[in-house]
C-alpha positions as CSV (number, residue, x, y, z in Angstrom):
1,X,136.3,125.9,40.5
2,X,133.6,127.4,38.5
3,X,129.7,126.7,39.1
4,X,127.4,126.6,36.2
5,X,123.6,126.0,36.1
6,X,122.9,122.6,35.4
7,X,119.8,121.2,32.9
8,X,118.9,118.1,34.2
9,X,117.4,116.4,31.4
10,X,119.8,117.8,29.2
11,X,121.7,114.3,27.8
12,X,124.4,116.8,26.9
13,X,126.0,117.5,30.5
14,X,129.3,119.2,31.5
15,X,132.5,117.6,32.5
16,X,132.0,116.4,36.3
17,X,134.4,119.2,38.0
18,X,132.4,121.6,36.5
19,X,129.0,120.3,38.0
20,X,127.6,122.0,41.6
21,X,124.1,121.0,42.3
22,X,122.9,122.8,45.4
23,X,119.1,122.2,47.1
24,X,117.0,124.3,48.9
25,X,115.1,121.6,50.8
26,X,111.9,124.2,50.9
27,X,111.9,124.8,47.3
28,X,110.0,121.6,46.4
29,X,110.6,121.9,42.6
30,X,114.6,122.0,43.3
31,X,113.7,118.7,45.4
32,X,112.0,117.2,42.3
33,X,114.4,118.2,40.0
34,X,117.2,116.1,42.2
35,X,114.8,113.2,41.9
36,X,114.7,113.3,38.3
37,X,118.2,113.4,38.2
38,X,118.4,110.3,40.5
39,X,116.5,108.7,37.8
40,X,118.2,109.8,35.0
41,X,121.7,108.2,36.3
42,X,120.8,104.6,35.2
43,X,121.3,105.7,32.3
44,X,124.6,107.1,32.2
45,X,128.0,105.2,32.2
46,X,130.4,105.9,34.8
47,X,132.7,108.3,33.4
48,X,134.0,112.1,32.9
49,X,130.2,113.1,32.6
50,X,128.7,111.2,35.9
51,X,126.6,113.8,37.5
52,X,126.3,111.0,40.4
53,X,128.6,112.3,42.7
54,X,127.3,115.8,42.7
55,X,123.7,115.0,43.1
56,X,125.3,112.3,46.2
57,X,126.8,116.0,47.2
58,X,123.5,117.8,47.3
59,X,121.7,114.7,49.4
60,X,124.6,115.1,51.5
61,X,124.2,118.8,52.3
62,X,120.1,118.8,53.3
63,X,119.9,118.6,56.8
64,X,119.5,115.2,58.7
65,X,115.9,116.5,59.8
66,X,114.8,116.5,56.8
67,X,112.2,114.1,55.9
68,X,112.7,113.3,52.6
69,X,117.2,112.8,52.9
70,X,116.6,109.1,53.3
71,X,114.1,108.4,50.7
72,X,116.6,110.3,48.3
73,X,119.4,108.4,49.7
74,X,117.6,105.1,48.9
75,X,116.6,106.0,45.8
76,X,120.3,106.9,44.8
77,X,121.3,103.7,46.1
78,X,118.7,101.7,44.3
79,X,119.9,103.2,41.0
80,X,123.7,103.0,41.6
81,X,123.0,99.5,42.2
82,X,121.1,99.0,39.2
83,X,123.7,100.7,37.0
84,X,126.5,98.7,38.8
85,X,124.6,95.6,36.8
86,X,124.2,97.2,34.2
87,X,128.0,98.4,33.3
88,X,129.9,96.8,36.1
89,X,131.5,99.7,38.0
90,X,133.1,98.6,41.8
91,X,132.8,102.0,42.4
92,X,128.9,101.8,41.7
93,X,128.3,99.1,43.7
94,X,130.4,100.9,47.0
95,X,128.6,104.0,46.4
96,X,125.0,102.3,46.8
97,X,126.3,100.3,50.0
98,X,126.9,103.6,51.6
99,X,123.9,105.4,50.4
100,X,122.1,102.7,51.6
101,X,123.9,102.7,54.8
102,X,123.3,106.7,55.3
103,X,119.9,106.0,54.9
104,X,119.5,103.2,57.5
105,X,121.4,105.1,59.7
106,X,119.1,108.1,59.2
107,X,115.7,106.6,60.4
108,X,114.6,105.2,64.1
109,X,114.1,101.6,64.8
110,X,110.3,102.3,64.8
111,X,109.8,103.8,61.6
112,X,107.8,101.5,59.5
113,X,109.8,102.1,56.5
114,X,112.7,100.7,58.1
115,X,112.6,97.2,57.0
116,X,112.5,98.1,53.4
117,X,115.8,100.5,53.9
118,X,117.2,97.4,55.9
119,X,116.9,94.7,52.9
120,X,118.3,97.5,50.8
121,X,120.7,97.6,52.1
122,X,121.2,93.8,52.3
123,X,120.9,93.7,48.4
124,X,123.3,96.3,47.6
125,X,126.1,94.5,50.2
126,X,125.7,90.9,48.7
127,X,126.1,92.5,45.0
128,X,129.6,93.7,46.4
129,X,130.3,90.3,48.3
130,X,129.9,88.4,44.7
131,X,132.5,90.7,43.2
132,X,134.8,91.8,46.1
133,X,134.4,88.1,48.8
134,X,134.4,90.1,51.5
135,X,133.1,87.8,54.4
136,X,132.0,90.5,56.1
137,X,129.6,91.8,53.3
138,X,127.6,88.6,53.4
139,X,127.7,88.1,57.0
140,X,126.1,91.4,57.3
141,X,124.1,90.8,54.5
142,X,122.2,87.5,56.0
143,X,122.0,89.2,59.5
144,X,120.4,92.2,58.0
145,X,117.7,90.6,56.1
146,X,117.1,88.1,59.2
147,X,116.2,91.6,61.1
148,X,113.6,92.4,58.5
149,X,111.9,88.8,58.4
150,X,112.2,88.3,62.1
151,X,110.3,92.1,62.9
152,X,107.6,91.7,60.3
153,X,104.6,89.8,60.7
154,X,102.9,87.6,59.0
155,X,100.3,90.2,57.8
156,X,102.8,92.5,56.1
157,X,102.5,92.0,52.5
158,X,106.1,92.3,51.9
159,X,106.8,89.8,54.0
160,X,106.9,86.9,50.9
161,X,109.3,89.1,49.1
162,X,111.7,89.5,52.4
163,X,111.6,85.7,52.9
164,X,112.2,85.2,49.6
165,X,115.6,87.3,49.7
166,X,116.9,86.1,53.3
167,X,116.8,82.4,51.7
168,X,118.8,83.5,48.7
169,X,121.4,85.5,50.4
170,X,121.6,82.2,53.0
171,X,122.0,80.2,50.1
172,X,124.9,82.2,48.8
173,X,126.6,81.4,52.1
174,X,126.1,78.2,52.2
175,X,127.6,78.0,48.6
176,X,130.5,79.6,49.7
177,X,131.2,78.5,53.2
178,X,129.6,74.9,53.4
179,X,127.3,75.9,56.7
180,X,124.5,73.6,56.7
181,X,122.5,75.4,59.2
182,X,122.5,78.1,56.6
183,X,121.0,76.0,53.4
184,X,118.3,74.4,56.2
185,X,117.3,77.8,56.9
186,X,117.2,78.8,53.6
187,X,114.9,76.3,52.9
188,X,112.6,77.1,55.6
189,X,112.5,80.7,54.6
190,X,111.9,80.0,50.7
191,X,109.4,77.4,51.3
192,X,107.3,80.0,53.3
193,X,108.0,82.6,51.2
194,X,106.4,79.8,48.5
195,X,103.5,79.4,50.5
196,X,102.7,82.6,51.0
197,X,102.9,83.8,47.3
198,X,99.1,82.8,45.4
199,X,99.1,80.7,42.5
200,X,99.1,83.8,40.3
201,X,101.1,86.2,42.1
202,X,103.8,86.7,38.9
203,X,106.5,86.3,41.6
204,X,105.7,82.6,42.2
205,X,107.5,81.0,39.6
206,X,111.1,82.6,40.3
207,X,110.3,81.8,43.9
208,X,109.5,78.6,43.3
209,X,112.5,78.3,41.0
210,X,114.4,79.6,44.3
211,X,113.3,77.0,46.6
212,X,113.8,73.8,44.0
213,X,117.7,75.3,44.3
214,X,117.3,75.4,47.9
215,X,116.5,71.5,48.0
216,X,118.9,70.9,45.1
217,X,121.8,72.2,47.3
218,X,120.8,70.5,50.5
219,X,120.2,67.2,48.5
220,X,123.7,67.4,47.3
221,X,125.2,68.5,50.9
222,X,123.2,65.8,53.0
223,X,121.4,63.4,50.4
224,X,117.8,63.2,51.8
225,X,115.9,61.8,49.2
226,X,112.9,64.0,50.7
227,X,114.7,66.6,49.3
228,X,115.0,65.4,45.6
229,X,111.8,64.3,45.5
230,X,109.9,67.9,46.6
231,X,112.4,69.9,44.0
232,X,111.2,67.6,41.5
233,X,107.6,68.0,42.2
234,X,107.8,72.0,42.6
């Protein structure tokens, strides 16, 4: 197979079995060059000119030690799941569960970042469990993003947004399955994830949105008028 030099902000790139992308991890602008082609895959379609796998290639070959592998395998799932929604490739969307899962697997328990890899990787498995309803992607899913909100305190600002996404994913369960201990604490979760979002934090209205779907759902499942009557006053 022949290797060529690759220009990554060329829009005009080779066929993919012609692409090697290799990485000095000490040569900091070859490291920045991979992250601007990380960005630049959104986009591009899937197709004969998908320089994804190669710069998944190069990720792979820096050593595990290396500090910045998982942030780059984040990053790379982040955007394969973004260009999954955009043009609706499986192979997208299993691609960013595993760079996701590379990353996880990558840092200790105690790294602080670890939360935010964690919910990550949460996302990118319930995108695959609404197109492929594999039990076992939204199973891990909801136990995933209950490790996040169950480590973090209260005083992590994040927290909101990791509530927030635990009662979603528990509300896709409990659309699909009928649990009712999952819509209850779905509920729970969104309405603190409500009350700790400020009146003008931008993300209160789709949270709030969120929880009156929550209530909605358990109205319809148990009929507590209680119910009704908050999503109607949200």
């Amino acid at each position: 197979m022949s290797q060529q030099a690759l220009d990554l902000e060329s829009p005009h790139l080779p066929p993919l079995p012609d692409i090697t992308i290799s990485v000095n991890p000490n040569d900091i602008q070859a490291v920045e060059n991979l992250e601007t082609a990380i960005s630049s895959l959104y986009r591009s379609p899937p197709g004969n000119n998908d320089i994804s796998p190669a710069v998944e290639a190069a990720i792979d070959s820096l050593p595990c030690s290396q500090p910045i592998k998982p942030s780059l395998l984040t990053s790379l799932g982040n955007v394969l799941l973004r260009r999954y929604e955009r043009f609706g490739s499986a192979e997208d969307v299993d691609r960013a569960v595993t760079a996701h899962s590379k990353a996880v697997a990558l840092l200790p328990d105690e790294h602080p970042e670890k939360p935010h890899y964690l919910s990550n990787l949460a996302s990118s498995l319930l995108h695959r469990y609404e197109r492929s309803r594999e039990t076992a992607d939204i199973d891990k899913a909801v136990a995933l993003q209950n490790e996040v909100v169950q480590s973090s305190p209260d005083t992590n600002t994040m927290l909101p947004l990791w509530l927030n996404s635990s009662g979603v994913i528990l509300l896709h369960r409990f659309t699909n399955f009928g649990r009712p201990e999952d819509v209850n604490n779905g509920v729970t979760r969104l309405r603190k994830a409500v009350a700790m979002t400020g009146a003008g934090d931008p993300s209160r209205p789709g949270r709030l949105t969120n929880l009156g779907n929550g209530l909605a759902r358990r109205f319809e499942r148990l009929g507590k008028m209680d119910d009704i009557d908050e999503a109607l006053a949200l």
